[in-house]
C-alpha positions in Angstrom: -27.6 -3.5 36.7 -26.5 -2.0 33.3 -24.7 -2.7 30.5 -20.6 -2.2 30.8 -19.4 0.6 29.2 -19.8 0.4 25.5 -17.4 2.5 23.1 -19.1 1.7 19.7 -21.7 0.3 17.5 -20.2 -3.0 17.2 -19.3 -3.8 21.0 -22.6 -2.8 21.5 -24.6 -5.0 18.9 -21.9 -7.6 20.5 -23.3 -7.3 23.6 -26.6 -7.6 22.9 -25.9 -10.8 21.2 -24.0 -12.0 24.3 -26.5 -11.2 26.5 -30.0 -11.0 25.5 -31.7 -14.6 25.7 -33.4 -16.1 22.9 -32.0 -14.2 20.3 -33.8 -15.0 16.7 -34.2 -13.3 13.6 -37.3 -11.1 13.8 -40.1 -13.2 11.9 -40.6 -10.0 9.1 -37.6 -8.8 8.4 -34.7 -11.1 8.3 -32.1 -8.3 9.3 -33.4 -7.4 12.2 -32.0 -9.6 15.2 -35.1 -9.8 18.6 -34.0 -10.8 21.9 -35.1 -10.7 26.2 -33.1 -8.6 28.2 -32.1 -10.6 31.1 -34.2 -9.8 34.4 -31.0 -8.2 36.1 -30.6 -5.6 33.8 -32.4 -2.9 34.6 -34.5 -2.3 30.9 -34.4 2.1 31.5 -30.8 1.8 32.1 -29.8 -0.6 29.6 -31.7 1.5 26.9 -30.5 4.3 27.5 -27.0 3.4 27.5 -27.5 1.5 24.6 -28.7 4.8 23.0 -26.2 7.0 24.1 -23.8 4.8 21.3 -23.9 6.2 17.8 -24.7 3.6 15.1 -28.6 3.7 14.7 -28.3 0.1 15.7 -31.6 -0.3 17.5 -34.8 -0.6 15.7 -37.4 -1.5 18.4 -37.9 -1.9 22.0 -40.7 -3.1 24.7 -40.1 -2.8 28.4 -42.9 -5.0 29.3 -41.6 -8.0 27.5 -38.4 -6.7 27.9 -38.0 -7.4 23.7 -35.0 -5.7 22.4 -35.5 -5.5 18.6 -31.5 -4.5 16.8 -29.7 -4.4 13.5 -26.2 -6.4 14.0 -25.1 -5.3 10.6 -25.6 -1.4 11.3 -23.2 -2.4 13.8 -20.5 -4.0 11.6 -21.2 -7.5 12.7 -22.7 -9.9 10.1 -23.6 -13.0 9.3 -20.5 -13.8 7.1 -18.2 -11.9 4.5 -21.0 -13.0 1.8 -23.3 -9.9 3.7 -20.5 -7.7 4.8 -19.7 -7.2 0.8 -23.2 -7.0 0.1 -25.0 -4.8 3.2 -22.0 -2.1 2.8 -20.8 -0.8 -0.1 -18.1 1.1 1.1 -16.5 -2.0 2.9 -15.3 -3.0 -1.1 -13.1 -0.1 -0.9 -12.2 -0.1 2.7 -12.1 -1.8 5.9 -13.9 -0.9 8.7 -12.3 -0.2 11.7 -13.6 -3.1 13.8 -15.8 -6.1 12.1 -17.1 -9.3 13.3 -18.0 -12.4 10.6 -20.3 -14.6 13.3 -20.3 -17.9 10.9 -16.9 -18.0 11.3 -16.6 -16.3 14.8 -14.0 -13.8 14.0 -13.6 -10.2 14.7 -11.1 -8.0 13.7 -9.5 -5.0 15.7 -6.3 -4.8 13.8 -4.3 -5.5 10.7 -1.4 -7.2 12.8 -3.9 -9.7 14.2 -3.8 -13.3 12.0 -6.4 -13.5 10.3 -8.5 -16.6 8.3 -7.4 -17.3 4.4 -10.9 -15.6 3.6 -10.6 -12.6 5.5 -6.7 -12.0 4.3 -8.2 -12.4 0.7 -10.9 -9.4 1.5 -8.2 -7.4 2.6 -6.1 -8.2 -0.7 -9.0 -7.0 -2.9 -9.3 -3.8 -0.5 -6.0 -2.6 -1.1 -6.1 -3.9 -5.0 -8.9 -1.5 -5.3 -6.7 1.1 -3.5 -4.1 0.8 -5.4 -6.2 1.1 -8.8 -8.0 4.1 -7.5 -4.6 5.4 -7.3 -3.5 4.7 -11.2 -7.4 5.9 -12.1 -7.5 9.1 -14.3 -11.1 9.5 -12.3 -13.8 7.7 -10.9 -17.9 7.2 -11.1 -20.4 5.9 -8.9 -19.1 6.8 -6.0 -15.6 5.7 -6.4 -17.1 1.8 -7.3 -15.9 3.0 -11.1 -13.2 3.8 -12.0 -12.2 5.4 -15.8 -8.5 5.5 -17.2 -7.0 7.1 -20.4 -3.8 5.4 -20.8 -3.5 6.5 -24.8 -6.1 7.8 -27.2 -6.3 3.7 -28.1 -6.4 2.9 -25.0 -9.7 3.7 -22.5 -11.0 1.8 -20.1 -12.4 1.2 -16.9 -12.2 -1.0 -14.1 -15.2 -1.9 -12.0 -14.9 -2.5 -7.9 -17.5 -4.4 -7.6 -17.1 -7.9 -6.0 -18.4 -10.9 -4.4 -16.8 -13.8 -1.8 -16.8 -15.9 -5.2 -13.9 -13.3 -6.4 -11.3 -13.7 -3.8 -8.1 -15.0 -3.9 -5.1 -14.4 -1.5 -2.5 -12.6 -3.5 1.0 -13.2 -1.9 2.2 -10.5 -4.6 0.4 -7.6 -4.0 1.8 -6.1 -0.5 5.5 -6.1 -2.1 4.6 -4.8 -5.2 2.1 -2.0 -4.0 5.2 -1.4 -1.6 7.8 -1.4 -4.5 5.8 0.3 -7.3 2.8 2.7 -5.8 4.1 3.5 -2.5 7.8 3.6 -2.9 8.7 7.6 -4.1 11.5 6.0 -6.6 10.8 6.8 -10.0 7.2 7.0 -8.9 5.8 8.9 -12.5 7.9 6.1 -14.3 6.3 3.0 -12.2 3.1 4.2 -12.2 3.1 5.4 -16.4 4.2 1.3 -16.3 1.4 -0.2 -14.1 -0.9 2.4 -15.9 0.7 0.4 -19.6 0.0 -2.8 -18.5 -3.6 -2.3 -17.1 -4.2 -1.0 -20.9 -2.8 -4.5 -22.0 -5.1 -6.4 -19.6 -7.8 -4.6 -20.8 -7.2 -5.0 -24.3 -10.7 -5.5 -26.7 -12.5 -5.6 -23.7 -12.8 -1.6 -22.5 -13.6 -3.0 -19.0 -12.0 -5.1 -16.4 -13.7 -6.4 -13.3 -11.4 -7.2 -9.8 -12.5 -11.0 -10.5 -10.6 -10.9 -13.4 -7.9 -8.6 -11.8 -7.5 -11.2 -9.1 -7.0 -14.3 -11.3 -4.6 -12.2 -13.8 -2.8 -11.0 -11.0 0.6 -12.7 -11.3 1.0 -12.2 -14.9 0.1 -8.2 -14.2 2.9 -8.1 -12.0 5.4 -10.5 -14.4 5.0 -7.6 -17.0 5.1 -4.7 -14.9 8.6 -5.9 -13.1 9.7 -7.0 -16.8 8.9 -3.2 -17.9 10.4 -1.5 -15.6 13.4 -3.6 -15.9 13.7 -2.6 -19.4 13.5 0.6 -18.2 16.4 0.9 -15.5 18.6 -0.5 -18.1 18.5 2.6 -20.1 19.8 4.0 -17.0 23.3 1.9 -16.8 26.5 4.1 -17.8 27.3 1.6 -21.0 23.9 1.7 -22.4 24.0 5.6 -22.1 26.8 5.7 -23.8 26.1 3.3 -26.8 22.8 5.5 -27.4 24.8 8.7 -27.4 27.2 7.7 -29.6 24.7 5.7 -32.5 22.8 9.1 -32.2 25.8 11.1 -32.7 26.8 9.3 -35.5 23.0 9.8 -37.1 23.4 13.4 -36.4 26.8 13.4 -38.4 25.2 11.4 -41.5 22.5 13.6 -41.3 24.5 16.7 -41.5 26.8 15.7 -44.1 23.5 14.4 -46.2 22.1 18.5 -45.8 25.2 19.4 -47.6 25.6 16.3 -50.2 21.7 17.0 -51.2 22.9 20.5 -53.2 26.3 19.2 -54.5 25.6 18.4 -58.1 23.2 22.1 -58.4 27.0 23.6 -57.0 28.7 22.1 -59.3 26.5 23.0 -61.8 27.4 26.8 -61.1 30.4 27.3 -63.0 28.0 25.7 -66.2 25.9 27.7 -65.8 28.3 30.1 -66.1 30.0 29.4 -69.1 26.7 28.4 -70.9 25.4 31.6 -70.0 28.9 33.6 -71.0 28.9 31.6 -74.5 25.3 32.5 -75.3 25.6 36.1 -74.9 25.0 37.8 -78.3 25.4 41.3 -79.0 23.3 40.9 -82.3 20.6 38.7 -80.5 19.1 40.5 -77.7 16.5 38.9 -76.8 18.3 35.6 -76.8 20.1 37.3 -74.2 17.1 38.2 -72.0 16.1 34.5 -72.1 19.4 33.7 -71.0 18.9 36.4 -68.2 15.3 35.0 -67.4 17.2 31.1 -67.1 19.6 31.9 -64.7 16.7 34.1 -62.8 14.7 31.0 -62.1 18.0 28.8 -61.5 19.4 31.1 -59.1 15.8 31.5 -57.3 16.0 28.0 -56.9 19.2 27.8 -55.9 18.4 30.0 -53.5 15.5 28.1 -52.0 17.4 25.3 -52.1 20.0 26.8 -49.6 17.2 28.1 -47.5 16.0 24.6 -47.2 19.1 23.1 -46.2 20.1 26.2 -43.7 16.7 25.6 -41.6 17.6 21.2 -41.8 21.1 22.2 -40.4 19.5 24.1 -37.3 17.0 22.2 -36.7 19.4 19.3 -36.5 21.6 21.8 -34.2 18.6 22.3 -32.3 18.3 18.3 -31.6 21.8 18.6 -30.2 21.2 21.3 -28.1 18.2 19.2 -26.8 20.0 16.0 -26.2 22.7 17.8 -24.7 20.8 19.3 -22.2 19.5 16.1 -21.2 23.0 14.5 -20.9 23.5 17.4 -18.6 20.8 16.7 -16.0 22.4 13.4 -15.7 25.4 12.5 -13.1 28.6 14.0 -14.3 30.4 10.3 -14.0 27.9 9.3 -16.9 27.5 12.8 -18.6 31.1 14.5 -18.4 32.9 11.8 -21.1 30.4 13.1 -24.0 30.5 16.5 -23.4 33.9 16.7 -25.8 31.4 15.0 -28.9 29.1 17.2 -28.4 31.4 20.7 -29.0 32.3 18.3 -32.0 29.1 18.5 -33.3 28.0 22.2 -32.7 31.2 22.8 -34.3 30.0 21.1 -37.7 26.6 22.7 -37.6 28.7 26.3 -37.4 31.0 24.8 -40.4 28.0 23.8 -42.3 25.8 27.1 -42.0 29.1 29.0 -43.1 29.4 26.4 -46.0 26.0 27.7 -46.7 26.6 31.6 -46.3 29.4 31.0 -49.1 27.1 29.2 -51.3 25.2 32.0 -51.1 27.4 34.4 -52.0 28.7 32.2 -54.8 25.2 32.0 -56.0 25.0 35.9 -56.2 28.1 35.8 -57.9 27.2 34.0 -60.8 23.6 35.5 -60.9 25.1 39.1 -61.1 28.1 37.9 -63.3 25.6 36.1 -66.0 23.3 39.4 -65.5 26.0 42.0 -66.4 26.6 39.8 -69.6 23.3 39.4 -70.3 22.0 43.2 -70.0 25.8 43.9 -71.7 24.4 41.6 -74.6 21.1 43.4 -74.6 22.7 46.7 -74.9 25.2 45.5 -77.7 28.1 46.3 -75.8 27.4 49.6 -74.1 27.9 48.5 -70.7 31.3 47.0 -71.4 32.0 50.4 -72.9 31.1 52.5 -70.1 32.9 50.4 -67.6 36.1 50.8 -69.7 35.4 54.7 -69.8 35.2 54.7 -65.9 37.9 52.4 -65.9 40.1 54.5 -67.8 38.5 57.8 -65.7 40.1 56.0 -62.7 42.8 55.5 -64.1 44.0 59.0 -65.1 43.3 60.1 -61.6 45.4 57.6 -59.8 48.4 57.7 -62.1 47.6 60.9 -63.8 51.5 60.5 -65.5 50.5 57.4 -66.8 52.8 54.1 -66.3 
């Protein structure tokens, strides 16, 4: 007689459990389980179907005693969870595909099966440490570490290393893994939230451990749900609306303010003009060219004054544009009521630039003005004369019979 027909490891490290007699743990190592096969097996048979199942499983045999010498754990079935989290490193960070726990005589084939409170716990830390692997900017160590940089402040790293001590059910964590990793929904927003709230978690320590992940848990989720609450209301058509218009109104102060800042050197052009006008002196030149050299430097000034205000005015335009452009990706039941504040606005930034242009040309003005009197001055009248010479020239050729 053989074995029945065996389709893994673990059914077959099951049934050499089941059916071997006298089954004890081999006297010098304590892993390795030694057992009789029963006289109706045939022991050729038996071994090689036994060997004919991948698993490396079986460690020794002797066909004379008919001593079967195996490892139950290479075979996913241990002595509790204690070894299961201990023997296997990669059953921290995922399940296998059929276990068995002997202390507690359960084996598990499928996640729809009811499971005990411990086992349920295991498979809440499994998907924790999904779900983090997930969020992780990378990982170390063969995935057991795993490194996030939230902010330049804010680096850390989570370890997935854990023990049967560590456990806890956590009635939270299938909804909100569901709600915030899983769900496509604002995923980049939910997970730059969950990411945030880690950081907090992890605040003056630079490393968390899923022990304290697990105990913390329900206060991670309070402030991720709060978060992203805070978040959706931004979304709502009233709140859009209140930020559009207290922005709009900053952009009006602001562009009324690039204008008010060069008011008093405006009105200080026509001074300037009669200062410079009553200083002239034909018999005082070079009072004249200091006058000259003055309204240089005010004008200069004047003049980088303007530039100044000109690039404030489009960068401020540029903001608009910006905003604007974002008001446009939204839906056109929330976007189209602003569009009509916005024209308002590029329509002052195009007022205020021409504002500009003519305060430059007034600033010429005066510059060339106080210049003709000054060199005039300089000259003790002799370019007065000669415009009245030309004038005079002009004259005669237009109304050559005079008036």
């Amino acid at each position: 007689m053989q074995p029945r027909e065996l389709e893994n490891s673990h059914d077959a490290v099951l049934w050499l459990r089941e059916e071997l007699e006298d089954v004890r743990q081999h006297r010098l190592d304590k892993l390795v389980s030694s057992g009789r096969l029963p006289a109706q097996f045939d022991f050729a048979e038996t071994l090689r179907s036994l060997n004919a199942v991948d698993g490396n499983f079986l460690v020794e045999s002797d066909e004379p005693s008919r001593r079967i010498d195996f490892v139950s754990e290479r075979g996913a079935v241990y002595s509790g969870l204690d070894r299961m989290l201990v023997s296997q490193k990669a059953n921290l960070t995922g399940i296998p595909p059929r276990f068995t726990l002997v202390d507690i005589g359960y084996t598990y084939q499928d996640l729809g099966e009811t499971a005990p409170a411990s086992v349920v716990a295991y498979f809440h830390a499994v998907r924790l440490c999904n779900m983090l692997t997930n969020l992780a900017d990378y990982s170390t160590h063969g995935g057991l570490c795993l490194h996030f940089i939230v902010r330049p402040d804010a680096r850390f790293k989570v370890t997935l290393d854990y023990g049967v001590e560590d456990l806890r059910v956590l009635q939270e964590l299938d909804a909100f893994t569901d709600e915030y990793i899983e769900n496509d929904f604002h995923r980049a927003e939910k997970y730059a939230i969950a990411r945030d709230a880690l950081a907090d978690l992890a605040s003056g320590l630079g490393e968390l451990t899923i022990k304290q992940l697990v105990l913390g848990f329900s206060n991670y989720v309070r402030n991720v749900r709060a978060s992203y609450s805070l978040l959706l209301s931004k979304f709502t058509a009233a709140s859009v609306a209140k930020e559009i218009s207290k922005q709009n109104l900053d952009d009006s102060l602001r562009l009324n303010k690039s204008f008010s800042d060069i008011q008093n050197q405006l009105l200080a052009l026509p001074a300037a003009l009669l200062v410079a006008g009553a200083s002239i002196s034909y018999e005082a030149p070079f009072k004249s060219v200091s006058v000259l050299i003055g309204i240089s430097i005010f004008v200069a000034l004047m003049w980088m004054l303007i530039a100044n205000q000109k690039n404030s005015v489009n960068a401020i335009g540029r903001e608009i544009a910006l905003r604007e452009a974002d008001l446009a990706s939204q839906p056109d039941a929330v976007s189209v009521p602003h569009r009509e504040a916005f024209r308002e606005l590029h329509a002052r930034v195009e007022h205020q630039l021409d504002v500009l242009i003519f305060v430059r040309v007034a600033v010429i003005t005066v510059f060339l003005s106080v210049a003709y009197m000054a060199v005039d001055g300089i000259t003790s009248g002799a370019i007065a004369s000669a415009v009245r010479v030309f004038s005079r020239a002009i004259q005669s050729l237009l109304l050559p019979g005079g008036l």
